[in-house]
C-alpha positions as CSV (number, residue, x, y, z in Angstrom):
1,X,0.0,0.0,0.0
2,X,1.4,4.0,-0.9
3,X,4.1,2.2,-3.3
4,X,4.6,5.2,-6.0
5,X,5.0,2.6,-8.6
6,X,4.8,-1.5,-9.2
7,X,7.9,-1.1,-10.9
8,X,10.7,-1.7,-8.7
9,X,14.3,-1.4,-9.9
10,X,16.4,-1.9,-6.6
11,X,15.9,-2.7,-2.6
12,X,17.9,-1.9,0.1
13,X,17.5,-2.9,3.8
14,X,18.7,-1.0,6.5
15,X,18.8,-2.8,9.9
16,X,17.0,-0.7,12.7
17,X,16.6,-1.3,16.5
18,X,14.6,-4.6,16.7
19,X,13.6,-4.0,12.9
20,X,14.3,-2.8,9.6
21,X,13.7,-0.2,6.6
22,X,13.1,-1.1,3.2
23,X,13.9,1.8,0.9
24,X,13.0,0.7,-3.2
25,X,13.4,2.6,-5.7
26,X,11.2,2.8,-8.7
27,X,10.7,4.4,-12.1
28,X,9.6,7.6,-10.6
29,X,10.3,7.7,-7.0
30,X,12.0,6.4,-4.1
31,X,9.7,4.7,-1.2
32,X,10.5,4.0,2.5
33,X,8.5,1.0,4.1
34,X,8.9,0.6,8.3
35,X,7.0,-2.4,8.4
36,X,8.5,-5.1,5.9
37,X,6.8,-3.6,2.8
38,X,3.4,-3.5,4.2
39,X,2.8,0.5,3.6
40,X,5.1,2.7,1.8
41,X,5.9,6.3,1.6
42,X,7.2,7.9,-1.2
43,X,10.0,9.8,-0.9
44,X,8.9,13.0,-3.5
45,X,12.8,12.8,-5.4
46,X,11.6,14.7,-8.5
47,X,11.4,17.6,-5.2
48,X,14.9,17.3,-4.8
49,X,16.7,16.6,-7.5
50,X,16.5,17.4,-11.4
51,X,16.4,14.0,-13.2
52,X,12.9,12.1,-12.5
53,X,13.8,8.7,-13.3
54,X,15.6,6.3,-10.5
55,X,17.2,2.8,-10.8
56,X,19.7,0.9,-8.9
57,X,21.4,1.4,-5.7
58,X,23.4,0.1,-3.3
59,X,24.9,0.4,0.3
60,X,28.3,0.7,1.2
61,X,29.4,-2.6,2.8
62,X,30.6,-1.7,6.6
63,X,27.6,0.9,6.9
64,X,24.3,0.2,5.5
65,X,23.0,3.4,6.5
66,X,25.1,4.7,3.3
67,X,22.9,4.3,0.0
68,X,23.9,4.6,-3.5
69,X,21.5,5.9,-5.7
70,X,21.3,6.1,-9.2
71,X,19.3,8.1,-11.9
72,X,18.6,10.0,-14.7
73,X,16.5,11.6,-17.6
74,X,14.6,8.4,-18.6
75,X,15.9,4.7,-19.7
76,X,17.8,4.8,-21.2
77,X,18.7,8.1,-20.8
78,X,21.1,11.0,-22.2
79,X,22.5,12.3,-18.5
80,X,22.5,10.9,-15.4
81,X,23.5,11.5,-11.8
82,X,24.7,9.3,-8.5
83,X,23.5,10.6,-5.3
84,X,24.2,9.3,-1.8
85,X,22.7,9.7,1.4
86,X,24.1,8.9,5.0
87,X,21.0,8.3,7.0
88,X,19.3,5.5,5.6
89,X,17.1,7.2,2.5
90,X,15.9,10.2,3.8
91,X,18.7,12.9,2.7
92,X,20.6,12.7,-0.6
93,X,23.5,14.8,-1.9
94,X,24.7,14.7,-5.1
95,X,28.0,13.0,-5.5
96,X,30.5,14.0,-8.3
97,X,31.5,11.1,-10.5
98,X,34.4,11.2,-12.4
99,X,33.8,11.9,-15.9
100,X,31.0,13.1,-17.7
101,X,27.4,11.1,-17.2
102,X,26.3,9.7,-20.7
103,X,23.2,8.2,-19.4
104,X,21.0,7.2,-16.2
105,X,23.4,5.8,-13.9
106,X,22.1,1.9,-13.9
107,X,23.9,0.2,-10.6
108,X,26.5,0.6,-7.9
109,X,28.9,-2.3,-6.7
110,X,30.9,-1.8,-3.3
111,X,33.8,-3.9,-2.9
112,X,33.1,-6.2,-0.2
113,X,36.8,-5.7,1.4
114,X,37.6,-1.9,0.9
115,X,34.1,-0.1,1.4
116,X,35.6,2.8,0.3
117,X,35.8,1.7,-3.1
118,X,32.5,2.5,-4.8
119,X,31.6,1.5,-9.0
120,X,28.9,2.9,-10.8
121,X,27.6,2.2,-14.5
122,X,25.9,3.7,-17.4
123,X,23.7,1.4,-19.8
124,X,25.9,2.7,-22.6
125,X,28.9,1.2,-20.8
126,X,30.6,3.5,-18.6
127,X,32.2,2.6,-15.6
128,X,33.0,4.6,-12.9
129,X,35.4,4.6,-10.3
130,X,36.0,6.7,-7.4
131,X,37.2,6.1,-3.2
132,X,34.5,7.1,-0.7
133,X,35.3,7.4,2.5
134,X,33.1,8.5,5.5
C-alpha cells in the first residue's frame, strides 16, 4: 500500500533497532516502508533533484546506512546522476562522478573488502570509479 509505482528497480534494507527499513526505488520515485513492505511512503525525489527517473542502488558494505543511488532523464537516458545519502534514505546529496554522465546511472557495486571503493555504470557502458570514505 502507498508504493509510488509497481515497478521496482532496486531494494535496500537497513537494519533498525529490533527492525528494519526497506527503501526501493522505482521508475519515478524512491519509497520508504517501516513495516517489511506492508505501507510505503514515497520519498517526493523529482522535489529534490532534477532528473525524474531512478534505478539501482546500493549500500556501502561496513555501513548500510550509506545508499547509493542512481538516476537519470529516462531509460535509457542521455544524463544521469549518482546521489548518496548517509542516514538511511531520507537525505541525498549529489556526488561528483568522475567523468561526464552519458546516461542514467544503472547500478552501484561496493567492494566487499575496501568499502571505500565505490563502482557505478551507465547502460551505454561506462564505468566509474572513485574512493568514498566517511
Amino acid at each position: 500500500e502507498g508504493l509510488s509505482s509497481q515497478d521496482i528497480h532496486s531494494l535496500a534494507i537497513i537494519p533498525t533497532n529490533g527492525g528494519r527499513t526497506l527503501v526501493a526505488s522505482t521508475d519515478n520515485d524512491l519509497n520508504i516502508s517501516m513495516d517489511d513492505g506492508k505501507t510505503w511512503q514515497p520519498q517526493k525525489m523529482h522535489e529534490r533533484t532534477p532528473l525524474p527517473y531512478y534505478r539501482g542502488m546500493a549500500q556501502r558494505a561496513d555501513d548500510p546506512d550509506v545508499i547509493f543511488l542512481g538516476n537519470g532523464d529516462y531509460p535509457p537516458g542521455t544524463t544521469g546522476a549518482a546521489w548518496r545519502s548517509n542516514d538511511g534514505g531520507r537525505n541525498w546529496d549529489q556526488m561528483q562522478l568522475p567523468g561526464a554522465l552519458n546516461s542514467t546511472i544503472w547500478d552501484f557495486a561496493v567492494h566487499p573488502h575496501d568499502a571505500s571503493r565505490i563502482y557505478a555504470y551507465s547502460i551505454f557502458g561506462s564505468v566509474y570509479h572513485w574512493t568514498y570514505n566517511t
